[in-house]
C-alpha positions as CSV (number, residue, x, y, z in Angstrom):
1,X,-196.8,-101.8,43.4
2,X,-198.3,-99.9,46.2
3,X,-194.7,-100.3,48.2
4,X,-193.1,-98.8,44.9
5,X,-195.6,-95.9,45.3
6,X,-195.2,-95.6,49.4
7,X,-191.5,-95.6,48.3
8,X,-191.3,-93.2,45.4
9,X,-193.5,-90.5,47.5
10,X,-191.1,-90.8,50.3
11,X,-188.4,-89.4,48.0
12,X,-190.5,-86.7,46.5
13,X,-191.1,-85.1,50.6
14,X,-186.7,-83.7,49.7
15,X,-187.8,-82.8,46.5
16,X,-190.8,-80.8,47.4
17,X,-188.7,-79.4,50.3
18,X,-186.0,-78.4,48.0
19,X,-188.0,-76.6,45.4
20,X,-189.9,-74.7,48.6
21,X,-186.7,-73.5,49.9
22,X,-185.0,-72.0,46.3
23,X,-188.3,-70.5,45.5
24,X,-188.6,-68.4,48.4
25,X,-185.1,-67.7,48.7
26,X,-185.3,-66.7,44.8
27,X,-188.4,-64.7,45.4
28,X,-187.3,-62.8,48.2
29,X,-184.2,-61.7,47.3
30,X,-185.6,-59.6,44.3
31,X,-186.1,-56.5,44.7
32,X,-188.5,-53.9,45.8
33,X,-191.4,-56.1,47.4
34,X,-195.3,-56.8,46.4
35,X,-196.2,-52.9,47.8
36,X,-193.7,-51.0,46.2
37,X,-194.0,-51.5,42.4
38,X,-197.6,-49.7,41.5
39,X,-197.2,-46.4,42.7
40,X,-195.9,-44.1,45.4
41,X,-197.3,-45.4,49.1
42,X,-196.5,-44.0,52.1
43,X,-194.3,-45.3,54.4
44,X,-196.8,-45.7,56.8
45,X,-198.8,-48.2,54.9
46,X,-196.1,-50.2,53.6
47,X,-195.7,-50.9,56.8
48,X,-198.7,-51.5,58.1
49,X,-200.1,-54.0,55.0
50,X,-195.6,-55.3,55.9
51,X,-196.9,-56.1,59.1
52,X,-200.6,-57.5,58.1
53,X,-199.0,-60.1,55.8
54,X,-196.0,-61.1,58.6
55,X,-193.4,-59.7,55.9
56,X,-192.0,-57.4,59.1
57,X,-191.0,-60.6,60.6
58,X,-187.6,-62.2,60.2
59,X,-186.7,-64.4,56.9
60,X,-186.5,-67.6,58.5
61,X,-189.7,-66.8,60.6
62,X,-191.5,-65.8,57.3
63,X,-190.1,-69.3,55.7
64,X,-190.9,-71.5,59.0
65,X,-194.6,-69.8,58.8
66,X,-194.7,-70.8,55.1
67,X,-193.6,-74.2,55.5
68,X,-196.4,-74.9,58.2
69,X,-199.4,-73.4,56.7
70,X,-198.2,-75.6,53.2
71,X,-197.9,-78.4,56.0
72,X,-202.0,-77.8,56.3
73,X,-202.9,-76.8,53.1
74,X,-203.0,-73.4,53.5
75,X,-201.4,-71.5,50.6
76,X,-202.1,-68.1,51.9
77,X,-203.8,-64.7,50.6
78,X,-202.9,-63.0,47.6
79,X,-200.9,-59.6,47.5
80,X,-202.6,-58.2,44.7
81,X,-206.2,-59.8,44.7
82,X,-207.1,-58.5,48.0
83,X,-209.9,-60.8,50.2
84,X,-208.8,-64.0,47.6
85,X,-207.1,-66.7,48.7
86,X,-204.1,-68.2,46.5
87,X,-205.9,-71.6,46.5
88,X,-209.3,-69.8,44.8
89,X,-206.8,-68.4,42.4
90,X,-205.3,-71.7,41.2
91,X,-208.9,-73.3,41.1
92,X,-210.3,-70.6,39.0
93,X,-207.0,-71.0,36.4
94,X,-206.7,-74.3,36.7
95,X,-209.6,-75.4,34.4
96,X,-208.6,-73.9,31.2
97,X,-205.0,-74.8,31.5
98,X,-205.9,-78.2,32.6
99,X,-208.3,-78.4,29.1
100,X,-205.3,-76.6,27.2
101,X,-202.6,-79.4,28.2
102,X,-205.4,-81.7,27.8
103,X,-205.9,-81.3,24.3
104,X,-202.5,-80.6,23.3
105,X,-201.3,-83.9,24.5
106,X,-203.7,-85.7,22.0
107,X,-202.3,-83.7,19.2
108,X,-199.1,-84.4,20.4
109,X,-199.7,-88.1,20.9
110,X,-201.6,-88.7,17.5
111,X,-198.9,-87.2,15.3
112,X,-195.8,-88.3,17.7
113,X,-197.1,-92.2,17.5
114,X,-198.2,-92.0,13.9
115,X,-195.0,-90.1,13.0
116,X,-193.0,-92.3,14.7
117,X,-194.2,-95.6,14.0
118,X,-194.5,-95.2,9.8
119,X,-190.8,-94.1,10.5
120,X,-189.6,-97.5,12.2
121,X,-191.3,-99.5,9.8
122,X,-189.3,-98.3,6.9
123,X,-186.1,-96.7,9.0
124,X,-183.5,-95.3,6.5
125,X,-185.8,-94.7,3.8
126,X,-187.6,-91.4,3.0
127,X,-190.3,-92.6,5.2
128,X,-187.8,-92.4,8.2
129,X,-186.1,-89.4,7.3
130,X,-189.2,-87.2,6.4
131,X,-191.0,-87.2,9.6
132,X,-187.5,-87.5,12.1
133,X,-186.8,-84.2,10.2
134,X,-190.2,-82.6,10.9
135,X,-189.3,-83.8,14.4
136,X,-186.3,-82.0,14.8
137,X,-187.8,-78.9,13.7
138,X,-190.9,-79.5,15.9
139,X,-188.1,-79.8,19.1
140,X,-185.6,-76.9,17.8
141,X,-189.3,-74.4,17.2
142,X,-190.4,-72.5,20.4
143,X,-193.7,-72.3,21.0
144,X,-193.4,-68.3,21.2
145,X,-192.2,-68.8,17.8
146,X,-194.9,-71.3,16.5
147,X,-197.4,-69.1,18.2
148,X,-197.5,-65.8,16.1
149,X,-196.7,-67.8,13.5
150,X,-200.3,-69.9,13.2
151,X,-201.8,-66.6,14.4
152,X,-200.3,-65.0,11.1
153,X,-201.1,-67.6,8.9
154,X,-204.1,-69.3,9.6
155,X,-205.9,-66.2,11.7
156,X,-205.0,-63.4,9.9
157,X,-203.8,-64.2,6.7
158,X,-206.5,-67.4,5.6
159,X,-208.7,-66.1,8.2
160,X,-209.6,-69.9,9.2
161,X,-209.3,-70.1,13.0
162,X,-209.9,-67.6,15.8
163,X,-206.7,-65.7,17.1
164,X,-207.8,-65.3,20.4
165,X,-210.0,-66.7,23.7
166,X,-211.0,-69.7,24.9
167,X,-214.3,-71.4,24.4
168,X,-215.9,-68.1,22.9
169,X,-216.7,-69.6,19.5
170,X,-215.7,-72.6,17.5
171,X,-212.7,-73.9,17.0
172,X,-210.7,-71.3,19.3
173,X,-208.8,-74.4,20.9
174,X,-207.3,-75.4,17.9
175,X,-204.1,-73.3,17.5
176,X,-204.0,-72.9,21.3
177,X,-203.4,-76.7,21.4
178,X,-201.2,-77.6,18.1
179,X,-199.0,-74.5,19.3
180,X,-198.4,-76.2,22.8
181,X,-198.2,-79.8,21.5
182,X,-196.4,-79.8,18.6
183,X,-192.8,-79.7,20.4
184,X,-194.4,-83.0,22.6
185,X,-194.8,-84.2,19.3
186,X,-191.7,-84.3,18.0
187,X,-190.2,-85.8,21.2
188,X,-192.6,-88.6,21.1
189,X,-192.1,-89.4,17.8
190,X,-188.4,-89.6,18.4
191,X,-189.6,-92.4,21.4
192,X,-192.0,-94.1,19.1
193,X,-189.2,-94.6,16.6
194,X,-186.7,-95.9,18.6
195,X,-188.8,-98.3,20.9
196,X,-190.8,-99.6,18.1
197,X,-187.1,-100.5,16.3
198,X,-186.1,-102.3,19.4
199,X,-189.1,-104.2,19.7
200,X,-189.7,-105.1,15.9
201,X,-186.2,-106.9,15.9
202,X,-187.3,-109.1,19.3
203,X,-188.0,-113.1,17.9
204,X,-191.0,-112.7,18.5
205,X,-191.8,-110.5,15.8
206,X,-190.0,-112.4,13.3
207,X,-192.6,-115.5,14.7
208,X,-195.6,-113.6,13.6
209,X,-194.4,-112.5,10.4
210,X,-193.4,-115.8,9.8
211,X,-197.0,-117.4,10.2
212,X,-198.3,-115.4,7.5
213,X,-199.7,-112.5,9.7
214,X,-199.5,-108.6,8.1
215,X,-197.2,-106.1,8.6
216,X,-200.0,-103.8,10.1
217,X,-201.6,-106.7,12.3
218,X,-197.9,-107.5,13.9
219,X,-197.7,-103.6,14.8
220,X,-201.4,-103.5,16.1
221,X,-201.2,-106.7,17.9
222,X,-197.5,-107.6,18.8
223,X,-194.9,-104.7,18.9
224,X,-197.2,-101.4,20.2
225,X,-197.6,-102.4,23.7
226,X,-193.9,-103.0,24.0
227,X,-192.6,-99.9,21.7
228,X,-194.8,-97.1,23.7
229,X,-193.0,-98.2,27.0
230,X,-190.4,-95.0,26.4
231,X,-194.0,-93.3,25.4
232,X,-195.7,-94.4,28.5
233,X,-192.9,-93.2,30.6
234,X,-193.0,-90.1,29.2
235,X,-196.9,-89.1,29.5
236,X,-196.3,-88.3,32.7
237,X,-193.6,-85.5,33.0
238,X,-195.0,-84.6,29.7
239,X,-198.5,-83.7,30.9
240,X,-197.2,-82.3,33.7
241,X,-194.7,-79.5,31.4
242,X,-197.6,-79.1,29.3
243,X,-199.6,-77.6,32.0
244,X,-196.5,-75.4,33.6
245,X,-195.1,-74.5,30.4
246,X,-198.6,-73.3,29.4
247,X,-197.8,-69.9,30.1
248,X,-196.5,-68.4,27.1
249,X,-199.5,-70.0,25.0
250,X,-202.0,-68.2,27.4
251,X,-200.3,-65.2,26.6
252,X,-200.6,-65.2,23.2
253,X,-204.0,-66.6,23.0
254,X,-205.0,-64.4,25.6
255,X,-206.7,-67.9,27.8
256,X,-207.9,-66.9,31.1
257,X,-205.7,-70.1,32.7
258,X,-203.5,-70.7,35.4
259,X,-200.4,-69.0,33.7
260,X,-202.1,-65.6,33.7
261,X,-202.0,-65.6,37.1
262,X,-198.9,-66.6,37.6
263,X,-197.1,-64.0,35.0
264,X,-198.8,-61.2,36.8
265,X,-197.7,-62.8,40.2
266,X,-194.0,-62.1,38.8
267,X,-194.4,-58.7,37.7
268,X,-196.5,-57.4,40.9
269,X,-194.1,-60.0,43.3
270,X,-197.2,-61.4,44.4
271,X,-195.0,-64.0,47.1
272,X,-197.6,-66.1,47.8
273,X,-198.8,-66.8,44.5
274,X,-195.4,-67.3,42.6
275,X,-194.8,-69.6,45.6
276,X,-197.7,-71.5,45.7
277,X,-198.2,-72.0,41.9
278,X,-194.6,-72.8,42.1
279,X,-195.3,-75.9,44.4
280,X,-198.3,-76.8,43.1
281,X,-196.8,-77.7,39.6
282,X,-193.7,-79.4,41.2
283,X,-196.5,-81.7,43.3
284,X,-197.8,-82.3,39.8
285,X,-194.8,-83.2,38.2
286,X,-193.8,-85.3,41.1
287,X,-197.5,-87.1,40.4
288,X,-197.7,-87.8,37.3
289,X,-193.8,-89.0,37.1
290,X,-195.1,-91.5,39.6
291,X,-198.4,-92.5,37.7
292,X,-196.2,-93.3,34.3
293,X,-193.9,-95.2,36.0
294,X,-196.4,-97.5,37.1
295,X,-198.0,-97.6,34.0
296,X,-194.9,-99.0,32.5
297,X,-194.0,-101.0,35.6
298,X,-197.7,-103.0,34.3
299,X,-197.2,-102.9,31.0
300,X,-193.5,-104.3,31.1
301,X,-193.3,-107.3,33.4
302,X,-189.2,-106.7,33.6
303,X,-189.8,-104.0,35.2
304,X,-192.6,-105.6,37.8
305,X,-189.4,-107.8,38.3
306,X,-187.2,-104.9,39.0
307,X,-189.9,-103.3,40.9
308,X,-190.2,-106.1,43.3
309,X,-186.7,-106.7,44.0
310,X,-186.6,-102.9,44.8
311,X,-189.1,-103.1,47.4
């Protein structure tokens, strides 16, 4: 397992590299630059705050600098947030976001199991076709869509829920968190369903149901562990979106996360910080891909097989 790990983050170190390199090419070919868009500045100044954050020097020196101060951990300053560094910026965001995509992925994992589970026990039936159809809307709704929509009906309209903030007053997480995990939902749903039919057609299944054991106890005890594999191996690209694809939520919920800064970063072209943030969730995404994967690797000894004959 741990050569399987050594292994898997030996391929990320491209991956990483790759994302580094489009990024800053991406970034610095917009235009106008991080001193330019507020107001008029003289020329003077651009140049001397150019020259104070090395943006006088060559491209490929700027990107060689980069790569080496990433190399220590060193994310840079901010543009816009003078005397703060990018890596105070991430830890002061990263809390909410990380309690945001924390909480939508156990809304999105209670009603994507229980979804898809009553659907493979009676597949083709209206107990199948019901929630697979709630599924597909979940996955064909944006959650810029969903959003407002929650906001209209159960802040404005019934006046249940809070519209806005984050930890202000009771039960301001709750639309925050169904609005970002209801299109996980649906995906996982869709997984439940179709590993959990797999699996309750194995022998072994049949076996128990034919010593006299119920229909619930055969799900709880035989066919969950091997129908959430494609669940399993989803967490971890899926916890990882949640918390990069948080930023539209933050926005309408006005949360004082990670994606704030990061929107801002792209309207003020704030380098270091649309860079940084950048890497940071690709490093995340690479992580919890990894952790996942050996999750299922344990939980599916053909795949410990596989593993080993890998390594």
């Amino acid at each position: 397992m741990l050569r399987f790990a050594f292994y898997r983050l030996l391929q990320a170190i491209p991956v990483l590299l790759i994302v580094i390199s489009l990024t800053f090419l991406l970034v610095h070919s917009a235009p106008g630059g991080p001193f330019s868009a507020d107001k008029a500045v003289p020329p003077e100044v651009i140049k001397a705050l150019e020259a104070q954050y090395n943006l006088d020097q060559p491209l490929w020196q700027q990107y060689v600098s980069y790569l080496g101060d990433i190399v220590q951990g060193d994310f840079g300053p901010s543009f816009k947030y003078p005397g703060r560094n990018v890596s105070e910026l991430i830890a002061a965001g990263l809390p909410a976001t990380a309690e945001l995509a924390f909480y939508a992925m156990l809304v999105a994992l209670v009603i994507g199991v229980s979804a898809g589970v009553a659907a493979a026990m009676r597949p083709n039936t209206a107990q199948d076709y019901i929630p697979m159809s709630a599924a597909m809307i979940g996955i064909c709704m944006p959650s810029f869509l969903l959003g407002p929509l929650l906001v209209l009906i159960f802040g404005i309209h019934l006046e249940w829920l809070p519209v806005s903030g984050w930890g202000d007053m009771p039960g301001d997480k709750i639309l925050p968190a169904i609005t970002l995990g209801t299109g996980y939902a649906a995906y996982i749903a869709r997984l439940s369903r179709g590993g959990m039919l797999e699996v309750l057609s194995q022998d072994y299944i049949r076996t128990a149901r034919a010593k006299g054991l119920s229909e619930p106890l055969v799900i709880a005890k035989h066919a969950l562990r091997g129908g959430l594999i494609p669940v399993v191996a989803f967490l971890g690209p899926a916890f990882a979106g949640l918390l990069g694809g948080s930023f539209v939520v933050e926005t309408i919920f006005q949360i004082p996360g990670l994606g704030r800064f990061y929107v801002q970063a792209a309207f003020n072209r704030d380098y270091t910080m649309i860079l940084s943030t950048t890497v940071f969730f690709a490093t995340l995404i690479i992580v919890f891909n990894l952790l996942s994967d050996m999750l299922a690797i344990w939980l599916n000894p053909k795949l410990r097989q596989q593993a080993r004959g890998e390594s």
